[in-house]
N, C-alpha and C positions, 0 to 999 in steps of 0.2 A: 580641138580637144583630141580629137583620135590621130594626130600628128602627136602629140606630146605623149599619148598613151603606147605610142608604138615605141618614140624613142625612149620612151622607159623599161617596156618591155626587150627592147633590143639589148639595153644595157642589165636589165634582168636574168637576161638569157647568157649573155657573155660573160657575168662573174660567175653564174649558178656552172657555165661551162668551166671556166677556169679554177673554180674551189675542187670541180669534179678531178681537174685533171694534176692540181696541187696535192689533192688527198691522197694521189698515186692508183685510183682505181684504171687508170687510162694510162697505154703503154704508150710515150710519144717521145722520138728522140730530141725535142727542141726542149723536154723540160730537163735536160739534164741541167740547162740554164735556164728555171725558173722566172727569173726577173727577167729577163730578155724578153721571154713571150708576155711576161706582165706588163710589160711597156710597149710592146707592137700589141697588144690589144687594149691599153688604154688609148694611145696615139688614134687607132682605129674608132671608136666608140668617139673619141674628141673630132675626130673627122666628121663623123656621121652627125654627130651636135651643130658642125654650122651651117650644113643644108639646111638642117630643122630650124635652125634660131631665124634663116633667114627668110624661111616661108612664112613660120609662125608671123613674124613682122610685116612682112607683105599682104600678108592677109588681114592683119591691125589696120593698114592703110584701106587696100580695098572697104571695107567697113566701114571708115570713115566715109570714103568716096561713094561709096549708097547712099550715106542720110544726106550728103549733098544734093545728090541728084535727085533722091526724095524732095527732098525741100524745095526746087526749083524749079521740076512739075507740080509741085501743088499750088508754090507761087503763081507761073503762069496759068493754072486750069481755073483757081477760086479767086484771084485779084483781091476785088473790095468785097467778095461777100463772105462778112464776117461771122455771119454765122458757122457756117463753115468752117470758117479759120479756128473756131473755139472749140469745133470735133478733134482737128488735128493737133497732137501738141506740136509738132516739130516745128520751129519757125526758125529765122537767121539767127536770134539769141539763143534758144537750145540747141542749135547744132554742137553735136557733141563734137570736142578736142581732145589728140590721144597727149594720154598725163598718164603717169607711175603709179595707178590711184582703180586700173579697171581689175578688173579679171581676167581678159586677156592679155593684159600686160602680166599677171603672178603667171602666167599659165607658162609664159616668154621667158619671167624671169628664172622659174624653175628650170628650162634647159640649160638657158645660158651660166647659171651654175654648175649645174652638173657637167654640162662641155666643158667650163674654163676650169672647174676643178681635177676631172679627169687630164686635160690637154698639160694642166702645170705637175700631175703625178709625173703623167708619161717623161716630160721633160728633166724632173725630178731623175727619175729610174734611167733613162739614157744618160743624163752627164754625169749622174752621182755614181752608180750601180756597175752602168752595162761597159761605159765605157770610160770613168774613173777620169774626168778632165777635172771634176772640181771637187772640190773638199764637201762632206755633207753641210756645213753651217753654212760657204757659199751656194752650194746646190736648192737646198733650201729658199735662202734670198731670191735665186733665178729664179724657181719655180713662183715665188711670190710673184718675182716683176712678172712674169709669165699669166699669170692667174688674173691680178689688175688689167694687163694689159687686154686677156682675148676679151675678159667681162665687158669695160671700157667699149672695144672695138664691137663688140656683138652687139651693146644698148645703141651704138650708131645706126645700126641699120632701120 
């Protein structure tokens, strides 16, 4: 949670910077191209989204791998005393399995939006904008395949 609150905040803090420095109250030679720095700081922000998607997921696992190991010292300590066993809920049938269905997976899937969304701008604004290789209605499509593809690849991990 304070991994997702940061990369929120990070990307909180980089448009609140960039509306600052669009509005013209900030004197900086790189906005004489506007979109240029809008696409080196969405690229950036998309950067910083897939350390976070990929911890966020690592940590999904690990979680899983506690109630395992819960479950298999209590197997070993309690055996057949069942009394016992009716304190603990955890057994081999509730061991949880990760599914699209927790709240750390919304928490997960919230980044990986916002990465793959920022990642398909940035790429947007590089071929369409900065440096004019594709037409906007192709640029657009890219950016789509762009957008599928990092989600795609982010829910992999």
């Amino acid at each position: 949670m304070r991994l997702t609150g940061f990369f929120l905040t990070f990307n909180g803090i980089v448009i609140a910077g960039l509306l600052v420095l669009l509005k013209g109250e900030a004197k900086v030679k790189i906005l004489d191209q506007p979109q240029t720095l809008i696409a080196i700081l969405s690229f950036v922000i998309a950067l910083v989204g897939i350390p976070v998607v990929r911890i966020l997921a690592s940590l999904r696992r690990e979680q899983i791998q506690r109630y395992r190991i819960m479950n298999n010292i209590r197997t070993r300590f309690l055996q057949r005393d069942y009394d016992l066993w009716n304190a603990v809920a955890l057994s081999e049938r509730t061991l949880p399995e990760p599914h699209h269905k927790t709240g750390n997976y919304g928490w997960l899937l919230l980044v990986m939006l916002i990465s793959s969304s920022v990642f398909a701008l940035s790429s947007y604004l590089f071929v369409v904008v900065v440096f004019s290789v594709l037409s906007s209605t192709c640029g657009f499509l890219a950016s789509l395949v762009v957008f599928v593809t990092v989600t795609w690849t982010e829910d992999k991990y």
